[in-house]
C-alpha positions as semicolon CSV with decimal commas, in nm:
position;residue;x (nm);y (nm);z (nm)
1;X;-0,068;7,170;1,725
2;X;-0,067;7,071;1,400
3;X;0,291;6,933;1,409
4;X;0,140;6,740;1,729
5;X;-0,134;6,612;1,452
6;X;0,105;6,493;1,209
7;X;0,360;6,336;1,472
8;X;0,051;6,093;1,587
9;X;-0,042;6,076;1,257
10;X;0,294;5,916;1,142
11;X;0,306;5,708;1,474
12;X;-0,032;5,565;1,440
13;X;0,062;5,476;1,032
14;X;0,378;5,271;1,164
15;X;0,198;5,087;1,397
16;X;-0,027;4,982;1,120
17;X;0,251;4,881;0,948
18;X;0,432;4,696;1,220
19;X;0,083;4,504;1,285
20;X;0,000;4,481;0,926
21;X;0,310;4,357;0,781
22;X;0,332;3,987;0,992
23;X;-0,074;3,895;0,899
24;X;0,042;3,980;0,584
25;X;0,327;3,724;0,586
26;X;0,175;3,466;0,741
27;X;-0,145;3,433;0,507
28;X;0,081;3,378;0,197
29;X;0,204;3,068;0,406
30;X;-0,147;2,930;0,325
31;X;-0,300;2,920;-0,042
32;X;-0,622;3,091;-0,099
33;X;-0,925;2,941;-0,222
34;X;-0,982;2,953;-0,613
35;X;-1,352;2,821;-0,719
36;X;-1,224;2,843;-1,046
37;X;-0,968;2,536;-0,978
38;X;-0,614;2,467;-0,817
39;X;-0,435;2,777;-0,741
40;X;-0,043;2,781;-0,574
41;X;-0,044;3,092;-0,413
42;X;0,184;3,033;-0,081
43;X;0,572;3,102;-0,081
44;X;0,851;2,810;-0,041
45;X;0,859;2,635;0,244
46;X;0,988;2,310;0,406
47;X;0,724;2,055;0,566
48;X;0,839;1,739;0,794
49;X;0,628;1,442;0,830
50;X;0,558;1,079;0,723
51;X;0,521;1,001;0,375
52;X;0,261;0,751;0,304
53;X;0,173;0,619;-0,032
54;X;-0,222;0,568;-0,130
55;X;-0,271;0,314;-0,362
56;X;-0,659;0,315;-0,426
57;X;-0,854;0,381;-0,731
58;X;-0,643;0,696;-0,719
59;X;-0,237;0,643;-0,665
60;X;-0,166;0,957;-0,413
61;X;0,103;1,067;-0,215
62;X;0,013;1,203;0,149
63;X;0,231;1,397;0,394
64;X;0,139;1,307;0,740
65;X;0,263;1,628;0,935
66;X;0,412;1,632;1,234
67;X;0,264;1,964;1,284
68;X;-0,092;2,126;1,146
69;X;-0,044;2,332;0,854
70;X;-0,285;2,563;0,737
71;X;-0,582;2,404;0,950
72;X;-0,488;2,057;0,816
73;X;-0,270;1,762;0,954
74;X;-0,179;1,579;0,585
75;X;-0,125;1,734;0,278
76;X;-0,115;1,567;-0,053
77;X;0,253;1,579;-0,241
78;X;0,250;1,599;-0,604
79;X;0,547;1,696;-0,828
80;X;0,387;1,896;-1,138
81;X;0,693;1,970;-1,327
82;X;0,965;1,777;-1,122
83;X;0,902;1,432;-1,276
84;X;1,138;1,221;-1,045
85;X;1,068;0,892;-0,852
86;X;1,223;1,073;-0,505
87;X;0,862;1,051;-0,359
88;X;0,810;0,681;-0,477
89;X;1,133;0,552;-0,276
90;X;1,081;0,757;0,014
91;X;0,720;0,616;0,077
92;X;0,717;0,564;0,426
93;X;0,990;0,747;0,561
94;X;1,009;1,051;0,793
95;X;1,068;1,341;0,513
96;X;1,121;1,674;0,452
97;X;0,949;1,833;0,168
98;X;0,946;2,142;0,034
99;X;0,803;2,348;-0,215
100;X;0,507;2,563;-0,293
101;X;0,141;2,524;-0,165
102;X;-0,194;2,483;-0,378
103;X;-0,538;2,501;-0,238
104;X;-0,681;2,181;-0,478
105;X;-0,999;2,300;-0,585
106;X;-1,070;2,011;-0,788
107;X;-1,157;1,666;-0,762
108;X;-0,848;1,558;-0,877
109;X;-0,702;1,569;-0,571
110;X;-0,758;1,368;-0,269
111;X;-0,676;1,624;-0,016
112;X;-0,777;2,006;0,037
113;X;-0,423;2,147;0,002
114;X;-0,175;1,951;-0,203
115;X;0,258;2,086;-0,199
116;X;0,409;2,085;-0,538
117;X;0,742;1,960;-0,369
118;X;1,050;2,050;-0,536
119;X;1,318;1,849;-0,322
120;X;1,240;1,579;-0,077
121;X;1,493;1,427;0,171
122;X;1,492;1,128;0,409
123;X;1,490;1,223;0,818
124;X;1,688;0,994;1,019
125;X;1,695;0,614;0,932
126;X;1,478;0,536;0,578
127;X;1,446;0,247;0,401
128;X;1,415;0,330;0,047
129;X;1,202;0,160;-0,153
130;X;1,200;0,051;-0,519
131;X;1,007;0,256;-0,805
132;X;0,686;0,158;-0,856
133;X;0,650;-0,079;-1,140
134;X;0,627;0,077;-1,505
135;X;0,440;-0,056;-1,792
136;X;0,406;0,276;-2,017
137;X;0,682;0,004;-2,316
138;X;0,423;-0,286;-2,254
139;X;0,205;-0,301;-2,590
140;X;-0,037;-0,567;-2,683
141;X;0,039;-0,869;-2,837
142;X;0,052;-0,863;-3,239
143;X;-0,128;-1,206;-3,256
144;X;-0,426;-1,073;-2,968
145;X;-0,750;-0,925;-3,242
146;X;-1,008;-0,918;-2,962
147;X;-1,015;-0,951;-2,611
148;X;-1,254;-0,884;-2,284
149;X;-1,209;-0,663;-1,987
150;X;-1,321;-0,714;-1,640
151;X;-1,267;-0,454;-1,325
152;X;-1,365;-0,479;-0,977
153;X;-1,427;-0,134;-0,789
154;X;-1,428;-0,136;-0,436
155;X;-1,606;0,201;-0,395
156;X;-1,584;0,207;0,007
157;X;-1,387;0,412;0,207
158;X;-0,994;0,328;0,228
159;X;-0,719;0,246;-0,049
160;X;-0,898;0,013;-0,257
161;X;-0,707;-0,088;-0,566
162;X;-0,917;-0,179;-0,865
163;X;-0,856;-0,461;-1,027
164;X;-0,826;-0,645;-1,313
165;X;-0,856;-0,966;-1,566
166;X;-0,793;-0,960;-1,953
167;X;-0,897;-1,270;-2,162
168;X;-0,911;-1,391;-2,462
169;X;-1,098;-1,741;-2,589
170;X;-0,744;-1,894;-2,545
171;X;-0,690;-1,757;-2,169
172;X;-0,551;-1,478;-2,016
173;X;-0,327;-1,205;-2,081
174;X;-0,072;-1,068;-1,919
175;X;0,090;-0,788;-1,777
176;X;-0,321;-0,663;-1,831
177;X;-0,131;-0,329;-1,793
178;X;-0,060;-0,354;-2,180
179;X;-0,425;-0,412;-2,234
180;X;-0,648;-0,181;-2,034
181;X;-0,665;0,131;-1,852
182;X;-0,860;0,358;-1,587
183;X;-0,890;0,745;-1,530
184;X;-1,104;0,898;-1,323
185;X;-1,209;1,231;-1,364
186;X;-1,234;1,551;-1,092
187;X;-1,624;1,463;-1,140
188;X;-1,578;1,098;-1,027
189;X;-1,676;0,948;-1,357
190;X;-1,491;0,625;-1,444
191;X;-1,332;0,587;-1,762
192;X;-1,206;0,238;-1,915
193;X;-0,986;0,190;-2,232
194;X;-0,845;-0,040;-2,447
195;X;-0,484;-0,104;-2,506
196;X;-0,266;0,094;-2,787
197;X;-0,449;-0,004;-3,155
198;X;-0,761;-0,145;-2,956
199;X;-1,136;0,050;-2,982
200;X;-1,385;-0,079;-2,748
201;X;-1,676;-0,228;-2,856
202;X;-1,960;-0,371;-2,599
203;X;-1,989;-0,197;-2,252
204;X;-2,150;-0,419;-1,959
205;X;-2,130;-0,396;-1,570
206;X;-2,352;-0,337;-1,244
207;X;-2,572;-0,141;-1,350
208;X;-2,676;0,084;-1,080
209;X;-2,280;0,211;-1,210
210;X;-2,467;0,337;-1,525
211;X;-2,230;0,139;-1,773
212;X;-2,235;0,319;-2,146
213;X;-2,003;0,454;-2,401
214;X;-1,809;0,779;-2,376
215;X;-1,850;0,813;-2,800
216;X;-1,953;0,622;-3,084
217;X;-1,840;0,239;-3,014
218;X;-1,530;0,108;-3,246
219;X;-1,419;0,448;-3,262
220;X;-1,063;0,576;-3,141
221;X;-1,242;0,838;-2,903
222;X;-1,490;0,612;-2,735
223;X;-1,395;0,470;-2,377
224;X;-1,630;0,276;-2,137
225;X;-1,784;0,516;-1,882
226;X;-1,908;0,419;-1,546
227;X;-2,048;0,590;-1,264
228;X;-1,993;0,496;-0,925
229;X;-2,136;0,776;-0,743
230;X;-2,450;0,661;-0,863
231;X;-2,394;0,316;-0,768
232;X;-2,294;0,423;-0,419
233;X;-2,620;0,602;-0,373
234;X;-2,793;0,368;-0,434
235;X;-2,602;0,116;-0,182
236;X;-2,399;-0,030;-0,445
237;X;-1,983;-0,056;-0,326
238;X;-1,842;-0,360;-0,503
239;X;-1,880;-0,274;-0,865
240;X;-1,808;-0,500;-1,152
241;X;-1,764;-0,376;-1,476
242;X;-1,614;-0,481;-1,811
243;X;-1,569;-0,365;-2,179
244;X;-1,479;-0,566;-2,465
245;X;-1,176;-0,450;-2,705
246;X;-1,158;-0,514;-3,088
247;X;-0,825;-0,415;-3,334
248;X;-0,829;-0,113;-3,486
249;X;-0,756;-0,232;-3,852
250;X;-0,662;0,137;-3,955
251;X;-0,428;0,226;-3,705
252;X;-0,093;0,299;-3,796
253;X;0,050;0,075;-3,478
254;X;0,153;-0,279;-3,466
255;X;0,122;-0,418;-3,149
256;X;0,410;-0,672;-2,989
257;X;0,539;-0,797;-2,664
C-alpha cells in the first residue's frame, strides 16, 4: 500500500512538472511589470513586422507585428547598447528583429513593451534609406553673442515634429540644430536649451504651458521648462514657446561653424 502511495505520489509530481514546465517557458517570453521602471526580463527572440519610424516630439522606432506579442500588436525598438544606424535605414521595411524584451515602465517610452534589438535584417524587397541627418559637430557661430529661440508644439495626437526658428537682429541662423535643443522628460515636462557656450536668459511662451526657468537664469544649469500637459488641459494644443540665449563669457569653448 504504501509503495502504491509513493508510485501516485511520483506520478502525480511529474505531471506537475510536465504541466508546469511550458507556463513556465512561455511567461519569460513576456517581460514582467516593474513599478520601479524598465525591466528586460524575457529571453531572445526574433519578431517580424513593419518598421515604421515616429518622428514627433519624440523620434521612436515602432515594430508593427505581423503577429500579437505579449497582448500587443507594435512594440517599440530601441538599441541600448548596440549604437548602429541598422534601424534608421530599414525604416519602412518588412524586418526581422531580435533581441530581448522590456516592459517600459516609464514615460520615456512611447509604447508598453519596447525590444532592445540586437540584429535587424530586411524581409524580402527593402529600400534602404539614408541615416538620419546628424548635427552632434554643428557648434555656434564664433561671431553669434546673443540670439532668440522660438518652438512650435503641436501637442495633439500623431507625429508632430516641433519646430523651430533661431534669430539674431541680423536674421536667421542656420542649421538651428547648432543653436537649440529639446528633451522631454518620462514626466512630460519640456526642456529647451541653448547651444554649446550659450546660458539662457528670458523664458516666454503660451502660457497656459507654464513657461519658467529650470535654475537660476545665465547659469550653465538653467534650461527653459514648459509644460504641456497643463496646456492640454486646459484646451491648449498648438504651443508657442521661446527662450532667449546669451554667451557664456567664462566658458572654456569657442564656438565656430
Amino acid at each position: 500500500m504504501h509503495r502504491k502511495i509513493t508510485l501516485f505520489a511520483c506520478g502525480l509530481m511529474a505531471l506537475l512538472v510536465l504541466v508546469c514546465v511550458p507556463s513556465r517557458a512561455s511567461a519569460q517570453e513576456c517581460p514582467r511589470m516593474n513599478p520601479a521602471g524598465p525591466d528586460i526580463s524575457s529571453g531572445t527572440q526574433s519578431l517580424k513586422g513593419k518598421l515604421i519610424y515616429h518622428d514627433g516630439i519624440r523620434q521612436w522606432f515602432e515594430l508593427r507585428l505581423d503577429k500579437p506579442k505579449c497582448g500587443q500588436g507594435s512594440l517599440q525598438l530601441v538599441q541600448l547598447n548596440n549604437k548602429s544606424k541598422s534601424l534608421e535605414i530599414l525604416r519602412g521595411c518588412r524586418v526581422e528583429s531580435t533581441g530581448k524584451l522590456g516592459d517600459a515602465g516609464t514615460g520615456y517610452f512611447s509604447l508598453a513593451v519596447y525590444q532592445d534589438v540586437r540584429r535587424v535584417r530586411p524581409i524580402g524587397v527593402c529600400s534602404k534609406q539614408r541615416p538620419l541627418p546628424n548635427y552632434s559637430k554643428y557648434k555656434p557661430d564664433r561671431h553669434v553673442n546673443a540670439y532668440t529661440v522660438h518652438m512650435h508644439v503641436d501637442y495633439g495626437p500623431g507625429d508632430h515634429p516641433v519646430t523651430f526658428q533661431v534669430r539674431t537682429e541680423a536674421g536667421e541662423l542656420q542649421p538651428w540644430q547648432a543653436y537649440a535643443s529639446y528633451w522631454m522628460t518620462g514626466g512630460y515636462v519640456l526642456y529647451g536649451q541653448c547651444g554649446e557656450g550659450f546660458d539662457v536668459d528670458e523664458v516666454f511662451g503660451t502660457p497656459a504651458a507654464r513657461p519658467l526657468h529650470f535654475d537660476d537664469p545665465r547659469t550653465p544649469a538653467d534650461k527653459a521648462e514648459f509644460d504641456p500637459e497643463s496646456a492640454a488641459a486646459a484646451g491648449k494644443w498648438h504651443l508657442d514657446l521661446g527662450y532667449t540665449c546669451i554667451r557664456d563669457r567664462t566658458a572654456k569653448h569657442v564656438g565656430k561653424r
